[in-house]
N, C-alpha and C positions, 0 to 999 in steps of 0.2 A: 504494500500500500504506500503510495507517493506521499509527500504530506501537501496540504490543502494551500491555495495561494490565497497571502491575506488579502487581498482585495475581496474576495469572495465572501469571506467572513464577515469584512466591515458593511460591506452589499448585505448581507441575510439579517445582519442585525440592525440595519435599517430600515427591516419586512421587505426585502425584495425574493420573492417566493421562488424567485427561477435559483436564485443563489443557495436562499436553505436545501430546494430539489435536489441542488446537486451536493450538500453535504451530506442529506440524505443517503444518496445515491453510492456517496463516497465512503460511508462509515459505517448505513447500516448493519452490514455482514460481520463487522468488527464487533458493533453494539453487541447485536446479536449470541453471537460464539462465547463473548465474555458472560453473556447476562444465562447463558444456555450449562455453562461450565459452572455457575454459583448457586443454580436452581435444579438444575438438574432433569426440568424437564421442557420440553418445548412449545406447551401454550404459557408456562411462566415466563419464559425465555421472551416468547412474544409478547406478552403483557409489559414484564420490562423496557422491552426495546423500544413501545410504544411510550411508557410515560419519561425514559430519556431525551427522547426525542422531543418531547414535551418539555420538559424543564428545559432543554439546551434552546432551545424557539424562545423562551422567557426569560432564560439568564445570558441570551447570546450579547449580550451590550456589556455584560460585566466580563468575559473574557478581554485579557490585559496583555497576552504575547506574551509575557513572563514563561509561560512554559509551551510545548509543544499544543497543538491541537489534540492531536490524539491521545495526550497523557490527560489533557481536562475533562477531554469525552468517556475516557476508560475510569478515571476517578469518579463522574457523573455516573457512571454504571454501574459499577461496584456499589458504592454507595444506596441507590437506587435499587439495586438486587436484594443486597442485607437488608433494607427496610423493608421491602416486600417480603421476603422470606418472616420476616417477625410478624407482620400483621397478619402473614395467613398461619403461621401458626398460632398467634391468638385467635385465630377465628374457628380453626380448626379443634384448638381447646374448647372452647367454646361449645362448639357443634359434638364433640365426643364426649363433653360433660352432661349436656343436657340431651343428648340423644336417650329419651325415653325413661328420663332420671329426672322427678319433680316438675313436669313441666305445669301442671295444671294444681293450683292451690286447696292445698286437702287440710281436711281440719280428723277425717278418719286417722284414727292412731295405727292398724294396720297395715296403711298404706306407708305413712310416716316410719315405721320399725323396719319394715321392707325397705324403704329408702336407705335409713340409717346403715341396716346390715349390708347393702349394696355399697355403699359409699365407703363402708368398712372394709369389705373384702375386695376394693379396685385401692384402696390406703395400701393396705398390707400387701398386696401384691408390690406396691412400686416400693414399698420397704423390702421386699426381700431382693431388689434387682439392685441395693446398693450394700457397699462392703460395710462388717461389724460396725467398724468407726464410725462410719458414714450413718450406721442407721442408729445408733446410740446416740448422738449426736442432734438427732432429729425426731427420736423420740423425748429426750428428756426435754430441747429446748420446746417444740409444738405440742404433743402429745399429753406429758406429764406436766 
């Protein structure tokens, strides 16, 4: 990959659309591959590449030449990746906590005991996936 002539840069961060077209053009596959390597799959990879592309359209007036193009695109990326990866795995908590666990408010005590003992036995399980220390440690400080 060539690197970008700044003329074209100072162009797209003026909204000239033929210029962004062609940074597009020039770095999506870069975007891409990096965002494809941190997420590991390819509609996240997609999803990424699309809101890079998005912030770089927004923040293109704040690029300074200080560093390459390609190293502010590839920092936009990365960046961009790790945030996404954190939101969908909060969402994803989310979704395998309440999947079929309390969704609808009960005042029944055996539905409540069934919950509790549910939520007990998905506890104990993620305590027995860490070492002695680890679960001593996290039993006396939460538990006890």
């Amino acid at each position: 990959m060539q690197n970008i002539d700044k003329g074209i840069i100072i162009k797209a961060s003026e909204g000239e659309t033929a210029s962004f077209e062609e940074i597009y053009k020039m770095y999506s596959g870069f975007v891409y591959n990096v965002a494809l390597r941190i997420t590991h799959g390819r509609e996240d990879a997609a999803e990424v590449t699309q809101d890079v592309f998005m912030a770089v359209y927004r923040n293109l007036k704040a690029f300074e030449f200080k560093s390459s193009f390609k190293t502010w695109i590839y920092r936009i990326t990365a960046n961009t990746a790790i945030n996404y990866l954190k939101r969908l795995s909060r969402y994803r908590g989310r979704i395998e906590y309440n999947d079929g666990v309390g969704l609808e408010a009960t005042t029944n005590p055996q539905h409540e005991n069934i919950d509790n003992e549910h939520r007990q036995a998905v506890i104990n399980k993620m305590l027995d996936l860490l070492n002695p220390k680890q679960r001593v440690c996290i039993i006396l400080r939460h538990i006890e």
